[in-house]
MARPAPA-812328 format. One record per residue: residue in one letter; x, z, y of N, C-alpha, C in turn. Coordinates in pm, whole numbers, plus 50000, padded with zeros to 5 digits. Layout:
N
AXZYXZYXZY...
This chain:
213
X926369158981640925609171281617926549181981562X926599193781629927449203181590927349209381440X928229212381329928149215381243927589229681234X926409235381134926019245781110925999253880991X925719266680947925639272380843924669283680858X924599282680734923329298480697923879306180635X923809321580693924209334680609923139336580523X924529338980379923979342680296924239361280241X925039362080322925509376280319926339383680442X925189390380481925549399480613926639407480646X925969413480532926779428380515926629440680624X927209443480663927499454580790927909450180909X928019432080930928259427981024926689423281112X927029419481225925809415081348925989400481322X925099399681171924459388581120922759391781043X922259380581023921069380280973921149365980851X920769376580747920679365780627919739354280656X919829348180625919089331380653919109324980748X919839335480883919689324280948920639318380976X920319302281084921839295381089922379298681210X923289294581182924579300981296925899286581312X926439280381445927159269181465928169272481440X929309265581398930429267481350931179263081492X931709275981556932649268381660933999269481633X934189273181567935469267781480936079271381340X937139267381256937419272481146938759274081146X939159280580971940179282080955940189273480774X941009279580712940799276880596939629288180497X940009299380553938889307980489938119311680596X938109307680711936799316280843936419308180928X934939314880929934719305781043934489315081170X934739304681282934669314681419932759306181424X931979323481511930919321081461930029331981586X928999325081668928649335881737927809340681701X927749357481651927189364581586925529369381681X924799376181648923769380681689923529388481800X925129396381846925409401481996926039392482092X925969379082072926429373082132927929368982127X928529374482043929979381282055930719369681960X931949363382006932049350781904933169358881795X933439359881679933919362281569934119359381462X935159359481389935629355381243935259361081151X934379352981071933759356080902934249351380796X934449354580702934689347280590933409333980577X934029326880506933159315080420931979317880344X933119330180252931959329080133930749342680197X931089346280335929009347980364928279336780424X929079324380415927819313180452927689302280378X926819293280409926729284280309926389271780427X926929260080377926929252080459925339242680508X924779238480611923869232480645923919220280602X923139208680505923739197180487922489187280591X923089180980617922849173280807922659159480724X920789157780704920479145980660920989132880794X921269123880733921769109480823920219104080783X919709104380966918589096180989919209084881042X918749072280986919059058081051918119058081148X918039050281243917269047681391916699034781334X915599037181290914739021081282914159013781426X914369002681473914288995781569913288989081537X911908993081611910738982781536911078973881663X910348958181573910448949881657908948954081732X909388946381899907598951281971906708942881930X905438948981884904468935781808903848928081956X904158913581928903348905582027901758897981987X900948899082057899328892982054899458879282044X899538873881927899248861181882898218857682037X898588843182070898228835982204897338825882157X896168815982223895448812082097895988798582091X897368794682197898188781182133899148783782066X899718798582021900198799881901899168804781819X898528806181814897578807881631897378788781644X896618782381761897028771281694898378764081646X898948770281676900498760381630900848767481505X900188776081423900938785781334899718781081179X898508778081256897538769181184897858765681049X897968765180978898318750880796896738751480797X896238734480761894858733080710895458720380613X894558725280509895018714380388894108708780334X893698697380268892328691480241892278687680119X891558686979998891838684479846890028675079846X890288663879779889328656379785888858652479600X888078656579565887228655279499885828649879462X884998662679432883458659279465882988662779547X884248669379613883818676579793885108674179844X884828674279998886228683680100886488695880068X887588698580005887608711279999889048713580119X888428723580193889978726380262890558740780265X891508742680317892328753680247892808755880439X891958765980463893148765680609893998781580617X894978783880661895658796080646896418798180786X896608812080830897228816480929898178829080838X898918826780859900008835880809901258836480889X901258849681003902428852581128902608872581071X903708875181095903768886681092902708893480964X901938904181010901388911580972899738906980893X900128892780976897968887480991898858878080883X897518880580800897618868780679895808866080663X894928852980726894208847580724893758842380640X893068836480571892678823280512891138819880501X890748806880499889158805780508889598793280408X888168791280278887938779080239886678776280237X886678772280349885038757280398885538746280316X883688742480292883668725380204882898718180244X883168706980242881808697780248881448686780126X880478690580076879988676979995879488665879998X879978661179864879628642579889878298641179830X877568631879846876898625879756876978623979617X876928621179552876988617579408877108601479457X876308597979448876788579379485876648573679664X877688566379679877228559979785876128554079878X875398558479953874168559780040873838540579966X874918534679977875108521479980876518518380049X876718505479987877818500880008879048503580095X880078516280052881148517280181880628530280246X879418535280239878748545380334878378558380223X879298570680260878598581180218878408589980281X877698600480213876838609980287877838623380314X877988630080374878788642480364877658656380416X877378667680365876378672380409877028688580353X876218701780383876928714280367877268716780486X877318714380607878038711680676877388724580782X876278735880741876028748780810876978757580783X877308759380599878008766580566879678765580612X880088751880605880898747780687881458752180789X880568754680896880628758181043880908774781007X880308781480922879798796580917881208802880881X881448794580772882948798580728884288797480812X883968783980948885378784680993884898794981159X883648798381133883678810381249883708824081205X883368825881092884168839381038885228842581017X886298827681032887608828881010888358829481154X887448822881249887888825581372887668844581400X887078850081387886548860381431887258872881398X888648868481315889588876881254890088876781378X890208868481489891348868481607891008876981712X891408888781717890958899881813891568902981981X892488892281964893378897282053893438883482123X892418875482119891938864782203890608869982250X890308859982346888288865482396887678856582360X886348858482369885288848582274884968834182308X885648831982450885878817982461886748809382391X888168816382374889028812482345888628808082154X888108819682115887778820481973886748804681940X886328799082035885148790682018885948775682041X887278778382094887998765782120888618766581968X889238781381921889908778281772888928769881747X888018776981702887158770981572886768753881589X886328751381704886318736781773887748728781724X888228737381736889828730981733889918730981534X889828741081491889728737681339888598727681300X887568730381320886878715181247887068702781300X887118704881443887858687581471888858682181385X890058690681347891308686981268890608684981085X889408694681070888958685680975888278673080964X887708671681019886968661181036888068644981075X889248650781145890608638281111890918637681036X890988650880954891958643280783890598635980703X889508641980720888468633880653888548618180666X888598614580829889088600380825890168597180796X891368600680810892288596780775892288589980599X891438602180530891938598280378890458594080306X889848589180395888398580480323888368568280371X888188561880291888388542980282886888537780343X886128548080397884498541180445884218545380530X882728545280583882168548880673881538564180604X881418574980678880458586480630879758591380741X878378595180667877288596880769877508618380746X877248619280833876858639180846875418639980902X874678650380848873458656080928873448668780920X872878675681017872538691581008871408696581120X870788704881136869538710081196870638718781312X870018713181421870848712881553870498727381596X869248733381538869138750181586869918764581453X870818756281382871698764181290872918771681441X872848783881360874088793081485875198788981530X875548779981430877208776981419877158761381487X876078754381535875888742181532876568732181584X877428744581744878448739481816880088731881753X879828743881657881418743081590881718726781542X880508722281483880328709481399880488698981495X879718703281628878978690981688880478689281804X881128697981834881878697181948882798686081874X883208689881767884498684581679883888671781647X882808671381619882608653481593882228644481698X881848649281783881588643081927882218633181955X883808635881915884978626481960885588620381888X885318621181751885208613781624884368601681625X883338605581638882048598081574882068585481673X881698573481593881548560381645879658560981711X878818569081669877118570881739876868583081666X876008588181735875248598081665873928597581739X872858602681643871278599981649870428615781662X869898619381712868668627181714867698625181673X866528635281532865378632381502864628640981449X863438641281480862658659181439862218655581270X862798665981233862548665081080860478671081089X859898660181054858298655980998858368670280931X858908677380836858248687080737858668701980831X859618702580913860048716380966859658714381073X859828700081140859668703281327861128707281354X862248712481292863578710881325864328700481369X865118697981481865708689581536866758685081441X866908676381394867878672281299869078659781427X870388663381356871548655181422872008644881333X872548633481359873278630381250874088616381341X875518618181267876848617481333877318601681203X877518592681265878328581281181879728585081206X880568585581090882358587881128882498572581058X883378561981114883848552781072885208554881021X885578559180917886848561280871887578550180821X886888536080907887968522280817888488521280987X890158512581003889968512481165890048494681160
């Protein structure tokens, strides 16, 4: 970029105070300078003052790419903390998207009987890992229905993986989310039963997971 200056003093020459003018060449005291008639000529220094020429760096953004929905699954962490519930911890954290959902499911207080407990919560469950799907915009709503399928199935493995028994699930098969639950245990579950709950007339489900192998 060619070096410039601003007059600060005209005088009687074919200049204009303030404005800038290119330096096409110098001396020690002048600069050669094309004046306002077009006409190129030697000025002193001290009628200009120098232009100072901020250094812009060129920032290179990287191009943002649309999370794919077998990379959001591969980018996935789901973590499970066992207590008086499942508690799980699932997180998406790529770039810019920082996710997180914590769905639970609870236990019983005591064993149904021997080896067998109950795990239940399991609407809110569903509600929470489809609101967490629903952050994903840049998938379509099929795809969004395989995440979420795809997240509770992977809960419902660490559940077996780290329970020493059998656990029973139930939930009312006309809840919104009902798919999310039922797809993911489908292929888990050693039987599952159908039965109209007597006090609602609601279709009730309920899923045996054998978590001993």
């Amino acid at each position: 970029m060619a070096k410039q200056v601003t007059c600060i003093n005209a005088k009687n020459y074919a200049l204009t105070k303030g404005n800038p003018y290119i330096i096409l060449g110098s001396t020690r005291d002048m600069y050669n300078i094309e004046n306002d008639k077009n006409k190129i000529a030697s000025y002193s220094k001290k009628l200009f003052e120098e232009i100072r020429q901020a250094i812009v760096e060129e920032v290179v953004e990287e191009p943002v790419v649309n999370p794919t929905l077998d990379s959001i699954k591969e980018a996935l962490v789901i973590n499970m903390d066992v207590g008086r519930a499942y508690d799980f911890d699932i997180t998406y954290n790529v770039g810019r998207r920082n996710y997180n959902a914590s769905p639970s499911l609870s236990l019983s207080g005591s064993e149904i009987s021997c080896g067998v407990n109950q795990i239940y919560n399991l609407n809110a469950f569903s509600t929470s890992i489809y609101n967490f799907g629903q952050r994903f915009n840049t998938i379509n709503a099929e795809e969004r229905r395989e995440l979420t399928t795809h997240i509770s199935k992977t809960c419902f493995e660490l559940i077996k993986e780290n329970t020493s028994c059998m656990a029973v699930l139930s939930t009312n098969t006309n809840h919104n989310r009902f798919s999310i639950v039922d797809t993911g245990l489908e292929e888990l579950t050693d039987s599952h039963e159908t039965a109209i709950n007597s006090n609602s007339g609601n279709t009730i489900k309920t899923w045996l997971l054998n978590c001993v192998d």
